[in-house]
C-alpha positions in Angstrom: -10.5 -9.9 -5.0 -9.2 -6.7 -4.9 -5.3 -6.3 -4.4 -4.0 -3.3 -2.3 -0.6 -2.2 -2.5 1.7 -0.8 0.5 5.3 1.3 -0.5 7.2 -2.0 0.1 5.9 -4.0 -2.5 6.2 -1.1 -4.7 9.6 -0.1 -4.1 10.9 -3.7 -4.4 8.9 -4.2 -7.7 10.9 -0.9 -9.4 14.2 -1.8 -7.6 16.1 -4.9 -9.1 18.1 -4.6 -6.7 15.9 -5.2 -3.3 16.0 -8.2 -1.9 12.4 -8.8 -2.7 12.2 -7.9 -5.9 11.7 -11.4 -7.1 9.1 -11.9 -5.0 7.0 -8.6 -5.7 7.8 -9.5 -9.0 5.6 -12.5 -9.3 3.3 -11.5 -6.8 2.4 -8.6 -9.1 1.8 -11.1 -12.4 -1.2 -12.7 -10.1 -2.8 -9.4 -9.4 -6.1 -8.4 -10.4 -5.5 -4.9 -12.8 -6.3 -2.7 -11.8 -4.8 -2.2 -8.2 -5.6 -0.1 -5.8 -3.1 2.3 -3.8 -3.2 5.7 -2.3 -1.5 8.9 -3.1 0.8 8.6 0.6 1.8 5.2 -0.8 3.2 6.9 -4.0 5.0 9.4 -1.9 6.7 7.3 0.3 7.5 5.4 -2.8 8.9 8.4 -4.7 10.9 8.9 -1.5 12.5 5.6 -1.5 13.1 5.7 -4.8 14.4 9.6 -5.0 18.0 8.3 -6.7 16.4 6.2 -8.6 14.9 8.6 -11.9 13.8 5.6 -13.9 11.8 4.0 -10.6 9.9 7.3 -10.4 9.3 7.4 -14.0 7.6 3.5 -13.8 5.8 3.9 -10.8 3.9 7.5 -12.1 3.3 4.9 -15.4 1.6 2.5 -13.7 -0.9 5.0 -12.1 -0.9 6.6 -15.8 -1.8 3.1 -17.5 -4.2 2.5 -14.6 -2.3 -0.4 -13.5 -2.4 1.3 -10.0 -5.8 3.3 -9.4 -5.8 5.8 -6.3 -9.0 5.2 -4.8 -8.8 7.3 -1.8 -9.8 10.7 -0.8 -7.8 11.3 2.6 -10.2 15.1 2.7 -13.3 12.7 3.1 -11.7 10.4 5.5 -9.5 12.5 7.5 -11.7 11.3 11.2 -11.3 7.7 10.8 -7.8 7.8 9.7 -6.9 10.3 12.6 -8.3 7.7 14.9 -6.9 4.9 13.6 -3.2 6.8 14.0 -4.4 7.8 17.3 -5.6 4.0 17.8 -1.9 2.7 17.2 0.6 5.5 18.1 2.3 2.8 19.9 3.7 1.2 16.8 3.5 3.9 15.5 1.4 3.9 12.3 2.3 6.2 9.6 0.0 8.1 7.4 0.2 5.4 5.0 -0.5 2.7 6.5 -3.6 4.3 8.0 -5.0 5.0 5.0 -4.2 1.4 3.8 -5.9 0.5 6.9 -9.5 2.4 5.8 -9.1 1.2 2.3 -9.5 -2.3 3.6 -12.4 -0.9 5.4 -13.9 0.5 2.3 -13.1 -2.7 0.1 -14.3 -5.6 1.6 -13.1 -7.8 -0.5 -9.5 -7.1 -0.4 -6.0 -8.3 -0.2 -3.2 -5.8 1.3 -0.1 -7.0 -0.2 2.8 -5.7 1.7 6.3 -6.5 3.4 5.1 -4.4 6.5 4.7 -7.2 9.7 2.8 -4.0 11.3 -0.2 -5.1 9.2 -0.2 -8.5 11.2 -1.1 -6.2 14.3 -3.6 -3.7 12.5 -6.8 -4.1 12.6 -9.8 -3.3 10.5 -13.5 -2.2 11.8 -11.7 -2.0 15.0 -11.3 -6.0 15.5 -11.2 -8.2 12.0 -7.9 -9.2 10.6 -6.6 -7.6 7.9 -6.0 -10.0 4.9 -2.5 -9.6 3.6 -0.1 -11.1 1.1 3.2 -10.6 2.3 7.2 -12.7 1.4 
């Protein structure tokens, strides 16, 4: 199973000091390497972590060592993640978590592992719960 991974679980992972680092910690020793992400993810994670040098430095070498893959194209899938957005503007769903959203789409056989409880109310293919590892 493929293991996709949200900002949260990224942000506690480089951050000793969130309070779920622990658990991303050993969530991330049972992952499947390579895991999957997108490029917003990584943004929102270099936000989060903009006083933290060091964070940004491990995060941009996980993607180098291809511990974290970016499998998305957000040019090729701009419709479907415009509608999902549009779908759930009442929560309302970030770029993100959109695109997290259509990766489970794409990879059937996926995991999203994530501290977001918004991914107990998406959806993917419109009416399929969204498998998800979460504290």
């Amino acid at each position: 199973m493929k293991f996709i991974l949200d900002t949260g679980v990224l942000v506690a992972y480089l951050n000793r000091d969130d309070r779920y680092h622990g658990w991303a910690t050993d969530m991330l020793k049972s992952v499947r390497i390579p895991a999957l992400t997108c490029e917003a993810v990584i943004s929102e994670t270099c936000f989060l972590l903009k006083n933290s040098i060091e964070g940004k430095k491990n995060l941009l070498e996980l993607v180098a060592r291809g511990v974290l893959q970016i499998r998305f194209d957000l040019g090729s899938e701009v419709e479907n993640i415009r509608n999902l957005m549009v779908k759930y503007a009442d929560i309302p769903m970030d770029l993100a978590d959109a695109c997290l959203v259509r990766m489970s789409e794409i990879h059937t056989k996926s995991l999203i592992a994530t501290i977001d409880a918004d991914f107990r109310v998406y959806r993917r293919n419109k009416r399929q719960v969204i498998p998800v590892m979460m504290p």
